[in-house]
C-alpha positions in Angstrom: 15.5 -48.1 -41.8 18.3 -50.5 -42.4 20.2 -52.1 -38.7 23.2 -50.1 -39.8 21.2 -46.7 -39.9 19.9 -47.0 -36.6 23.0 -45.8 -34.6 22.5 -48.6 -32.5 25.1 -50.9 -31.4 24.1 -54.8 -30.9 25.3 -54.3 -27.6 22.6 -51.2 -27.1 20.2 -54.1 -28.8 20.8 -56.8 -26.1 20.3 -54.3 -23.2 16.8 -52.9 -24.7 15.5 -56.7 -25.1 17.1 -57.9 -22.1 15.0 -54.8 -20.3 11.7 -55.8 -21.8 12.9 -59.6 -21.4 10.9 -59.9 -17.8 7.2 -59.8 -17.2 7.0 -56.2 -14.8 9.0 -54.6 -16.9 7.0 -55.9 -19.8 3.9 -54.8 -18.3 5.3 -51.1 -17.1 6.8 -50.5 -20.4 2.8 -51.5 -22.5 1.7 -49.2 -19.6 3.6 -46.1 -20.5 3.1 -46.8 -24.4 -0.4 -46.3 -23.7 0.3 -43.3 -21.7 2.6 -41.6 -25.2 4.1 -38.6 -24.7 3.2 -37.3 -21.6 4.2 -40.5 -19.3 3.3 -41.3 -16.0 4.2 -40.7 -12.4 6.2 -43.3 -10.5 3.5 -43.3 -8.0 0.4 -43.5 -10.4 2.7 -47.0 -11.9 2.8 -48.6 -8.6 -0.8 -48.3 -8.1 -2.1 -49.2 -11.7 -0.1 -52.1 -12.0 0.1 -53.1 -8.1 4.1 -53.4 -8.0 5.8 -52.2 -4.4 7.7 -49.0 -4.9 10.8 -50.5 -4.1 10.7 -52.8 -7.0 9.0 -50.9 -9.0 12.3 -48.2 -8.5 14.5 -51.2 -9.5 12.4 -52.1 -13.0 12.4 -48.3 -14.3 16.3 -47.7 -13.2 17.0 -50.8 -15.6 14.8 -50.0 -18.1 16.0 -46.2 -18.2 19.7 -47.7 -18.2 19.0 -49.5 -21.1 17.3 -46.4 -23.2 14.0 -47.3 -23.1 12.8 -44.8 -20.8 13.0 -41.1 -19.9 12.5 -39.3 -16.6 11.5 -35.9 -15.8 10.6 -34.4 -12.4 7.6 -32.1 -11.7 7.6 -30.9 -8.2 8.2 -33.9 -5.8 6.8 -36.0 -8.5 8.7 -37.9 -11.2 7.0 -38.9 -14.4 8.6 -41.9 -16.8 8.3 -41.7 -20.4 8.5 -44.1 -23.5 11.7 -42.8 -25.2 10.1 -43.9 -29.0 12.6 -42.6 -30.8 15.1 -45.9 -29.0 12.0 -48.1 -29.4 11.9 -47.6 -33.1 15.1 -47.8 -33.8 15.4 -51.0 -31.7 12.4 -52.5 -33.7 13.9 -51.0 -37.0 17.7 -53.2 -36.4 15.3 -56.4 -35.4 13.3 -56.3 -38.9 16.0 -54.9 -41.4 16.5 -58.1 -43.0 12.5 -59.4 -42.4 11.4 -61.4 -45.4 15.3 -60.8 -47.3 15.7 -64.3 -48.3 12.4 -64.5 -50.1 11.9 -65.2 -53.5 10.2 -61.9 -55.0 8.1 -63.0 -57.9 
């Protein structure tokens, strides 16, 4: 997939890295890749990874703002999920040019 086929924007780019560019936000979003498809509840994050719920609010709000993460509710609970379509096509515009300048022998 070339950067240009990605339908992202650089600006959609910088907010995705900028997202995963801190160490709980890091840590939540390896967390919920682990978890695939079906996510994890907001609660069950704060306990696994020991992060207070206030803060923990905060990190998911900016990683959601920056694509990275769905939400869905299920009764009073709501459950985050890796959006891996974004994540693909974010890793996709970072190696579209990987290895272009090398001399293919």
């Amino acid at each position: 997939m070339r950067a240009e086929d990605t339908g992202l924007a650089p600006a959609a780019v910088i907010s995705g890295l900028a997202a995963l560019a801190h160490e709980t936000r890091l840590a939540l979003f390896r967390e919920l890749v682990r978890k695939g498809g079906r996510g994890e509840s907001a609660g069950e994050l704060a306990r696994r990874l020991a992060i207070p719920p206030q803060t923990l609010s905060f990190h998911l709000k900016e990683m959601t703002n920056a694509g990275l993460l769905g939400a869905r509710r299920e009764g009073r609970y709501i459950y985050y999920v890796v959006d891996f379509d974004h994540a693909r096509r974010l890793v996709a515009y970072l190696s579209d040019s990987c290895c272009a300048d090398e001399e293919h022998e």
